[in-house]
C-alpha positions as CSV (number, residue, x, y, z in Angstrom):
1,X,9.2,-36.0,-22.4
2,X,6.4,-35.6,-24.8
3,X,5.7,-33.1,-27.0
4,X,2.7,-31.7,-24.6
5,X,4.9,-31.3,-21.7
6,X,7.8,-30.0,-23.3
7,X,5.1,-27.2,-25.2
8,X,4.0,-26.6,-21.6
9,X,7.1,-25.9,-20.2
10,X,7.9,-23.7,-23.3
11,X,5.3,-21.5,-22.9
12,X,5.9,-21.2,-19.0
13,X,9.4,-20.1,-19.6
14,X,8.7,-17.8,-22.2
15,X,5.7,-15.8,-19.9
16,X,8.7,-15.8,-17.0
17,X,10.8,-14.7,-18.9
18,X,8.7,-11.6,-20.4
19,X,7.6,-10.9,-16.9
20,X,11.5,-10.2,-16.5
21,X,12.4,-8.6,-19.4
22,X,9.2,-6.1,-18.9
23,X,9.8,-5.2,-15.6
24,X,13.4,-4.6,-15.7
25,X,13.0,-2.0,-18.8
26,X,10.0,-0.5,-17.0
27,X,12.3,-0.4,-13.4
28,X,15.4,0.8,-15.5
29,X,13.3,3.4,-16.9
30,X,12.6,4.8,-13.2
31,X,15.4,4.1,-11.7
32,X,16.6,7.2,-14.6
33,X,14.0,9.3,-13.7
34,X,14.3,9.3,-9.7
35,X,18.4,8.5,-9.3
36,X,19.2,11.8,-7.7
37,X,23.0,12.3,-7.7
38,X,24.4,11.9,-4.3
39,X,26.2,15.0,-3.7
40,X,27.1,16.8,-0.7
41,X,24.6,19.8,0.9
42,X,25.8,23.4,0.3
43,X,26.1,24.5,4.0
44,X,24.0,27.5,4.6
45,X,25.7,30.3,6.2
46,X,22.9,32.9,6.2
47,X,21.8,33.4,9.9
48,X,18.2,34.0,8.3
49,X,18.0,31.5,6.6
50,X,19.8,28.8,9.1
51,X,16.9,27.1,10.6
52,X,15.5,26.2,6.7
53,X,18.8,25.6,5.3
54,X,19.2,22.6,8.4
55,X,16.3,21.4,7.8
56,X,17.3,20.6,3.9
57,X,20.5,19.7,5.2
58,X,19.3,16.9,7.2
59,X,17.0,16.0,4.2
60,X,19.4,16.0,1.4
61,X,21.8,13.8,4.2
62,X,18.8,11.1,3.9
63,X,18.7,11.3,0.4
64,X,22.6,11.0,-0.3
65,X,22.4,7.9,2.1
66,X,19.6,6.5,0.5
67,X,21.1,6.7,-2.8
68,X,24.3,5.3,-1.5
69,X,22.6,2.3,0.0
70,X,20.5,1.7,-3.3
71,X,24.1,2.1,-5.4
72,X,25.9,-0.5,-3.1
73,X,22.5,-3.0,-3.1
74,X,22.6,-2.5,-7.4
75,X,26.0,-4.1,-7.1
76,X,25.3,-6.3,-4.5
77,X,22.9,-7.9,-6.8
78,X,25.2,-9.3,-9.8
79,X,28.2,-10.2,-6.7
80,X,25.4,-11.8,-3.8
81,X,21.3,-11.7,-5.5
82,X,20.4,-13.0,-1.8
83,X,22.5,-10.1,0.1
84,X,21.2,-7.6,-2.0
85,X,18.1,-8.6,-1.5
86,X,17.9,-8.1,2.0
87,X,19.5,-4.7,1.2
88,X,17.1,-3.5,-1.3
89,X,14.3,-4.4,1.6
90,X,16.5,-2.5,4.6
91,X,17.0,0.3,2.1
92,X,12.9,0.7,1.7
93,X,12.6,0.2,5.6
94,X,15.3,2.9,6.8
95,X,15.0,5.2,3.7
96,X,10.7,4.4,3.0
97,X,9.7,8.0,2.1
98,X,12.7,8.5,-0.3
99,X,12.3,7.9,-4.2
100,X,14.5,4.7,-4.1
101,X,12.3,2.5,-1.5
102,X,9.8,1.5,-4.0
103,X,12.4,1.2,-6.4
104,X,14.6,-1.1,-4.5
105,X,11.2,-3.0,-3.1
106,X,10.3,-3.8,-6.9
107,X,14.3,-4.9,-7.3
108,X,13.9,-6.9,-4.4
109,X,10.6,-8.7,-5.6
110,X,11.8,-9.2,-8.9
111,X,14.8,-11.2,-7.4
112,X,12.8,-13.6,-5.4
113,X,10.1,-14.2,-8.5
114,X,13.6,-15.3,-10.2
115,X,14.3,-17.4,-7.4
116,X,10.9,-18.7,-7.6
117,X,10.1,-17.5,-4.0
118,X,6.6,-16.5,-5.6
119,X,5.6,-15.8,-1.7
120,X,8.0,-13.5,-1.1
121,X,7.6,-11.9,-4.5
122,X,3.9,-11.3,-4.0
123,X,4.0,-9.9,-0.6
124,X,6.7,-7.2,-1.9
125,X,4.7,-6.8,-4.8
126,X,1.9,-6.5,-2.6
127,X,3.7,-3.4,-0.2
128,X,4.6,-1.7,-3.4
129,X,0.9,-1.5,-4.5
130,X,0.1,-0.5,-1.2
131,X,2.0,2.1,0.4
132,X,3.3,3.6,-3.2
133,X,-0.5,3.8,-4.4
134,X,0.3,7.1,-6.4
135,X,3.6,5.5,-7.9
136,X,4.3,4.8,-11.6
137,X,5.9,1.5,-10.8
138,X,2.0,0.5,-8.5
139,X,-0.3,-0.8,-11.1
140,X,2.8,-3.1,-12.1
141,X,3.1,-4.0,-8.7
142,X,-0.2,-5.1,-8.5
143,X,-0.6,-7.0,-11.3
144,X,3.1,-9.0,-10.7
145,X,1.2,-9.8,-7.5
146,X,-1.5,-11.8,-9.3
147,X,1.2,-13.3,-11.6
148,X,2.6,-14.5,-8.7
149,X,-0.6,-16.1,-7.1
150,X,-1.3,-17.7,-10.4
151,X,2.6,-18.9,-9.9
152,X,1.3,-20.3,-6.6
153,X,-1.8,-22.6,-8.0
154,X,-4.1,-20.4,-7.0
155,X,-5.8,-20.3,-10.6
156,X,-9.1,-19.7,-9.5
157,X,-8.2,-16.6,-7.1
158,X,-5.6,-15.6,-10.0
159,X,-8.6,-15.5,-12.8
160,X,-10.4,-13.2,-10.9
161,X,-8.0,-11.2,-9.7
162,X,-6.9,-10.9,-13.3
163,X,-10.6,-9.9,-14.1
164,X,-11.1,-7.4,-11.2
165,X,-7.7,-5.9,-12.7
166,X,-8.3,-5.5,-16.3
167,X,-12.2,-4.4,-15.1
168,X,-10.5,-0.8,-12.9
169,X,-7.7,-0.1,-14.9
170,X,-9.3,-0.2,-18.4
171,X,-7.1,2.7,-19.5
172,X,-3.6,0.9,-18.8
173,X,-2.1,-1.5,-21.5
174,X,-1.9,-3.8,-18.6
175,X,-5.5,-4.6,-18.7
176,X,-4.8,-6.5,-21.8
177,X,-2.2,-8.3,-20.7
178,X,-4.3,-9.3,-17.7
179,X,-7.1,-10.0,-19.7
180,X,-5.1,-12.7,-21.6
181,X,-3.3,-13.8,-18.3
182,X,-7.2,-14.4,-17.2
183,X,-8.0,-16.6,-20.1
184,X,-5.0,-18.9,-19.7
185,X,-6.1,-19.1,-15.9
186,X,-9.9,-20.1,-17.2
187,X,-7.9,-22.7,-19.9
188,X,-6.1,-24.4,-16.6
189,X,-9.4,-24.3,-14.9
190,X,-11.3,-26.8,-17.8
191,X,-13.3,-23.0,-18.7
192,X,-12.6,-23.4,-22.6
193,X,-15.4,-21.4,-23.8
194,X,-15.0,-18.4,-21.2
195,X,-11.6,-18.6,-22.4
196,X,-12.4,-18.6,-25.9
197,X,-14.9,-15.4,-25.8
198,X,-11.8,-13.7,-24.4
199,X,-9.3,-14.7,-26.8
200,X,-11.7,-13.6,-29.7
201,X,-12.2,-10.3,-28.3
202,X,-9.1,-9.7,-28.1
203,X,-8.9,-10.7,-31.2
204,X,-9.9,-7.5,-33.2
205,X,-8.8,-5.0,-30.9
206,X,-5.4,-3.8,-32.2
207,X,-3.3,-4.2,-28.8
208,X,0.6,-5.7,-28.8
209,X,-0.9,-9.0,-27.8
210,X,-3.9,-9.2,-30.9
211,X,-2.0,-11.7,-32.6
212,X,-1.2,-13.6,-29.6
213,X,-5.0,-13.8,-28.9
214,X,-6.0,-14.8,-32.6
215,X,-3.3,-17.3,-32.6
216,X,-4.7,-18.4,-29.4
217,X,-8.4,-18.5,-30.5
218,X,-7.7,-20.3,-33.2
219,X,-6.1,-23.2,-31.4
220,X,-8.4,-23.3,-28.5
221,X,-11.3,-23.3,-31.5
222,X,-9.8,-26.4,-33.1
223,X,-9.8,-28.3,-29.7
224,X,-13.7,-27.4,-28.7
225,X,-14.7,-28.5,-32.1
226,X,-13.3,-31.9,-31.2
């Protein structure tokens, strides 16, 4: 193997591997803030109050089910990553307006980009960013979705997905990150000097991934000199 290809498949690795790192911290983080303990409802014996307290009854039921299912699906995942899989999915079906469905979606997707079922990932993405719009865990979606088109060898789409991204969500420290993820597309794609202009403004902006970009610019400057 040369030293080119090896490089190559370096560099792939490491990006996968941040992908995964990233998103579990950032699902681990909401999985904290949402996991409701699954207890039992008080039962209301206030004749007044009856017809409210069966209605939250009923609710809470949902909830304590739904948090059951995501528990048993968690452990599914280090005995049966397929099984759980297709719990995390059922869970988000049966259970899709409780706090764990886009949870367990994001779970699920992150298993099949693992699996590298980058088709499945990015349709799961995909229903994250869609029907949880107003979620915390949406604008990741979204942008895992791209990642997994550009996983696909749809560059061209991926680079301007990457674009549109970074473009509406200038505010989020994803925009950088797609913003680099779009100059790697435009290096695949023969666009050295569109990527260039990218890596050197990212360059001076102080972001986690500056001296990524420099180091980057400085490379890809060398090989348009040539």
């Amino acid at each position: 193997m040369s030293n080119k290809q090896h490089s190559e498949q370096h560099a792939a690795l490491l990006k996968k591997n941040k992908l995964r790192q990233d998103e579990v911290e950032e699902v681990k983080a909401v999985v904290k803030k949402y996991l409701i303990p699954c207890v039992t409802a008080v039962v209301v014996v206030c004749v007044g109050f009856m017809a409210v307290g069966l209605v939250r009854s009923v609710k809470q039921k949902r909830l304590d089910n739904a948090c059951t299912a995501f528990q048993e699906a968690n452990v599914q995942m280090a005995l049966n990553p397929i099984q759980a899989i297709d719990s995390y999915i059922s869970l988000a079906d049966k259970y899709d307006t409780s706090p764990y469905a886009p949870i367990a979606l994001m779970r699920a997707a992150m298993a099949k980009y693992n699996r590298d079922d980058y088709v499945g990932a990015e349709a799961l993405f995909t229903q994250v960013a869609d029907e949880y719009a107003d979620h915390e865990l949406a604008l990741t979606a979204e942008y895992n979705g791209i990642i997994c088109r550009e996983e696909r060898g749809l560059v061209e789409d991926a680079a301007k997905q990457y674009a549109s991204f970074a473009e509406k969500n200038r505010e989020s420290y994803l925009s950088t990150a797609a913003r680099m993820a779009q100059a790697r597309c435009l290096k695949v794609l023969g666009k050295q000097k569109e990527a260039l202009f990218i890596y050197e403004e990212l360059a001076i902006l102080n972001t986690p991934w500056q001296a990524s970009a420099a180091e980057k610019q400085a490379l890809l400057s060398k090989k348009t000199a040539l």
